[in-house]
N, C-alpha and C positions, 0 to 999 in steps of 0.2 A: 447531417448528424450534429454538426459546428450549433448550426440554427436552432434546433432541438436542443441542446446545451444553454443554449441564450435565452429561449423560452422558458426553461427551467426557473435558469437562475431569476429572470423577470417576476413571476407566478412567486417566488419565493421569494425573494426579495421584497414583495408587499401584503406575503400573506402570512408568511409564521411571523411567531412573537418573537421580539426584539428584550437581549441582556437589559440589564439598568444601563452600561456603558452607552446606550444606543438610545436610547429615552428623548424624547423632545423634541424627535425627530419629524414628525410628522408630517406629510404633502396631501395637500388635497385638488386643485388644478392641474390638469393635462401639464402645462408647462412649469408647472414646480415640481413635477412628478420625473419628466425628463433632465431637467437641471440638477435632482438630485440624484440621479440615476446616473449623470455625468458626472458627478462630482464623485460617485464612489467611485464607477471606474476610475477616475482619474487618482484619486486617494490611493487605488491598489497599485496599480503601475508607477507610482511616484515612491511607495516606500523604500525605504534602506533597503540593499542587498536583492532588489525585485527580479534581477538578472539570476543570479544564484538559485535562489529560491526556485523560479520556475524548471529552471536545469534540474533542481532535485525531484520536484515534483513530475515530472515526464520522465526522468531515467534510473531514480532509486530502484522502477521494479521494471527495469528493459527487460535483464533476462526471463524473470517471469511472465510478462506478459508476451512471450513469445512460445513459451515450454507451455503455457498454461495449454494452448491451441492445438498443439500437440502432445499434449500425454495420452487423453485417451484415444484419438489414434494411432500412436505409439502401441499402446495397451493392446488395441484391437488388430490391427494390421498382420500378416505372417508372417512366420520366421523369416520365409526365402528372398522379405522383401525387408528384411532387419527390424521388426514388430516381435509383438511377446506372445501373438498368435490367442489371446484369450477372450472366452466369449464375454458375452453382452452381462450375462451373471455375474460372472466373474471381476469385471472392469466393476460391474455395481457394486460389490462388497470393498475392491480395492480401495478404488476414487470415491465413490459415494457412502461407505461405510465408515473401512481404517480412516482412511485420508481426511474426510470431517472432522471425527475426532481426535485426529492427530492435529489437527487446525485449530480445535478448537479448544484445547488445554496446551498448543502452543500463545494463543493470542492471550486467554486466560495467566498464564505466567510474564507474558508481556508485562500485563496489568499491575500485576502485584510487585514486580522488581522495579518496574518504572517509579512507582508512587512513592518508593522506599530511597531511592537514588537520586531520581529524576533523568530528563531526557537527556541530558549532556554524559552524563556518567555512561548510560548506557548505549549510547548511539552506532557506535564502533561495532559491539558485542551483536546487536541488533543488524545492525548492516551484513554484517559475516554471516548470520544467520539467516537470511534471504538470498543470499546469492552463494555460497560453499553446498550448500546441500543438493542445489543442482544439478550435484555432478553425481547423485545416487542414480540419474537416470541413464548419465552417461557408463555407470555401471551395467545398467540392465540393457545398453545397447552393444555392450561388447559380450556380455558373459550369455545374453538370453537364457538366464537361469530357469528351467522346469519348474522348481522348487516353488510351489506357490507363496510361501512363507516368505521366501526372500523377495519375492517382489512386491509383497502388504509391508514389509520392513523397509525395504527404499523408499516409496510412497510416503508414509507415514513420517519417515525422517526430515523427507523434503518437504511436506506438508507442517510438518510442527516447526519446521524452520522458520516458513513463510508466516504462518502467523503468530511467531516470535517476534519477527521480524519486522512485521507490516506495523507495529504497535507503535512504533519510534515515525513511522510515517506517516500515521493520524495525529502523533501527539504534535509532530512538525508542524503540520497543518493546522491546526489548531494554535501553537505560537507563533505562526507568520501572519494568524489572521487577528492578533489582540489587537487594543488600539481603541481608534474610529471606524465604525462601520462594521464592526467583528462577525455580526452574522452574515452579513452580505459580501465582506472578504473572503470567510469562508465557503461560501457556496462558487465564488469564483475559483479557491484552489480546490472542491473538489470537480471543477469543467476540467481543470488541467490533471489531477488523478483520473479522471476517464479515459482523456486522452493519452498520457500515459500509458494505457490499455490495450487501446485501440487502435494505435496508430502500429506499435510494433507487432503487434498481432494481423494487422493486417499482412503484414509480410513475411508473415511465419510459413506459413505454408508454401512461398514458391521459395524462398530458402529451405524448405525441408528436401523438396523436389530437386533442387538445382545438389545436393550434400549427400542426401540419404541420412537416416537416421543419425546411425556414429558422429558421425563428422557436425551434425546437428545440435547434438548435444555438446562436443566439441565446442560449438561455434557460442551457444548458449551460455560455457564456463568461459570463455571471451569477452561475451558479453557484459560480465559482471564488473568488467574494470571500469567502467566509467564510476558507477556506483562507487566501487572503494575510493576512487580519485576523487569524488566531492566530498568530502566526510570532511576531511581535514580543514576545508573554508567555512564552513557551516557556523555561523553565530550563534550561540543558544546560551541562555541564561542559566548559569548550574543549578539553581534552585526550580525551575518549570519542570513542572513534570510532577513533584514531590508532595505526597499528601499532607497536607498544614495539619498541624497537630491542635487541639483545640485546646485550644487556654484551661490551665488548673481550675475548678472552681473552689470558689471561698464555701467552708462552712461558718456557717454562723451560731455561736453558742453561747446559751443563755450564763450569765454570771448570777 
């Protein structure tokens, strides 16, 4: 998967178009091609703060990418096995209905509070909102509410959180990748948002097995401390993030 990552980022690295910040760039020989291909890794792993950064990029969304693996077999599974016992329809309208749209006018107001504030202002706000809402599932593994309603309304909460939340995590990535090199820095932090992914996902399932649900979702609002623990190191320029206002213009009138 590592390798598939690298191939990625290669393929892209010489085939999209490049900012003006990145202009002039240009390699044409096999061996100018790998010398600059070192020279950005090397550019990435050398910036300020590159320790940090990568910490945030793998653990801002642990508990997510652990819950994500199991919701809908959470959703689907039986009561007697602490599941919501709900059909394949049913999980469809939750997860793939509410739950998109709940994602998708949570990320939508990301958008618009970010660009008004910026990312420093809202980082905190953002954070809490990716990782507090998690615990609407640890709701639905103690109460296993009937109520179909109450469980479109946890979904949704924890879904609108997540793409509140995720908003302050692209605009990260996008400031740790300004500079030299911006588009092919960025295509390396998003190898490490995959991983991020993937890595804690893999292990969601024999944690689910070795816990049982409850105690799973338990272990998932645990998981969120790491995340709150990096916020507070985090270097961010107050003004990133904030939509520039575009200069007054002049009229001009005749005398």
């Amino acid at each position: 998967m590592a390798g598939l990552f690298i191939a990625f980022f290669v393929y892209h690295r010489f085939v999209l178009p490049y900012p003006a910040e990145d202009a002039g760039k240009a390699v044409h020989t096999p061996k100018m091609v790998l010398v600059e291909f070192g020279k950005t890794f090397n550019s990435f792993f050398t910036k300020k703060g590159i320790g940090l950064a990568i910490a945030f990029m793998l653990i801002y969304r642990l508990a997510e990418a652990m819950l994500v693996k199991l919701a809908s077999p959470f959703l689907l599974d039986g009561r007697d096995v602490g599941g919501l016992g709900l059909s394949t329809q049913e999980v469809g309208i939750v997860y793939g209905t509410v739950g998109v749209i709940a994602l998708t006018l949570g990320g939508i107001l990301g958008g618009i509070v970010a660009s008004r504030k910026g990312l420093k202002y809202w980082i905190w706000p953002m954070a809490l909102a990716i990782t507090l809402p998690n615990i609407a599932y640890l709701f639905l593994a103690i109460y296993q509410p009937e109520n179909f309603l109450w469980v479109n309304a946890a979904v949704a909460i924890e879904q609108f959180g997540y793409g509140f939340g995720f908003t302050a995590y692209m605009l990260y990535l996008i400031y740790f990748s300004q500079g030299e090199h911006k588009t092919s820095h960025y295509s390396i932090c998003t190898g490490f948002m995959a991983l991020g992914m993937m890595l804690p996902g893999m292990a969601a399932g024999w944690i689910q097995d070795q816990l049982g649900y409850q105690n799973f979702f338990v272990f998932i609002m645990i998981a969120t401390i790491p995340t709150l623990l990096l916020i507070p190191f985090l270097k961010i320029d107050k003004e990133f993030g904030k939509a520039k206002k575009d200069a007054p213009s002049e009229e001009l009138t005749e005398q």
